[in-house]
Every structure is written in C-alpha cells, then in structure tokens.
C-alpha positions in Angstrom: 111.3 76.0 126.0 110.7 79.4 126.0 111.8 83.5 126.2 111.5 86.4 126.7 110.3 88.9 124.0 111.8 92.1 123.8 110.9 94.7 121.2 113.7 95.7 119.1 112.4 98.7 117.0 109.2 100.9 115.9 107.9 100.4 112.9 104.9 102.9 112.9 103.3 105.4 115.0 99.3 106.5 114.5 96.7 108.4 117.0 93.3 106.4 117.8 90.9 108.7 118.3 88.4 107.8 121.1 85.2 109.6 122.5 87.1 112.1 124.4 90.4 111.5 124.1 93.3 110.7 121.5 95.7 107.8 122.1 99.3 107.7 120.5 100.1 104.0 119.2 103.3 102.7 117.9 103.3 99.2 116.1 106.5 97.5 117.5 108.7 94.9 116.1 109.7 91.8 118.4 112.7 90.1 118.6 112.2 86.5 116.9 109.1 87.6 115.3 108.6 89.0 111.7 107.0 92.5 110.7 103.7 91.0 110.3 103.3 90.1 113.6 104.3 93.1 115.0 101.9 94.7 117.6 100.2 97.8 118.2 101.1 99.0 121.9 100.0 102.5 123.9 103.5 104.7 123.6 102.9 106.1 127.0 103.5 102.1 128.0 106.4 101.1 126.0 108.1 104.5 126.3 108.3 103.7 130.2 108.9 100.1 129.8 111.2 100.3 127.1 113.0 104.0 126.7 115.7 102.9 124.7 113.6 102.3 121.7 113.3 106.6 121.9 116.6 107.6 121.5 
C-alpha cells in the first residue's frame, strides 16, 4: 500500500549560505510523519509546488 505525501505545515525557515549565493530553506512537516522527520526543502520549490502553505 501506499500514498501520497503532502506537507501540511512549516516548521522552520533558515538561509544556507553557499559560495556565491544564499538559499532560503524551510523544514516542512509531512502528513503521516512526525516532526522529526520533517525535511529541509528549497522555498522557491515548495512555494510553487505547494502555495497554500504561504498564506
């Protein structure tokens, strides 16, 4: 069996700063997972993937 994961909140947000360039994170909680296995993702990504989690 299996499905679909689907984030269902932000839990943190942090800047990686890399040689020339800065890239906004957010650590994002998914649905039938706990908080410590939430994931760091590229906000530019899940802001167009998932928008809803921004307003």
């Amino acid at each position: 069996m299996s499905y679909i994961e689907k984030p269902i909140g932000i839990l943190d947000r942090k800047d990686q700063v890399l040689r020339n360039r800065t890239i906004s994170l957010v650590k994002i909680l998914w649905q039938h997972h706990t908080s410590d296995e939430a994931t760091w993702e590229e906000e530019d990504e899940v802001r167009n993937n998932y928008p809803e989690l921004f307003d």
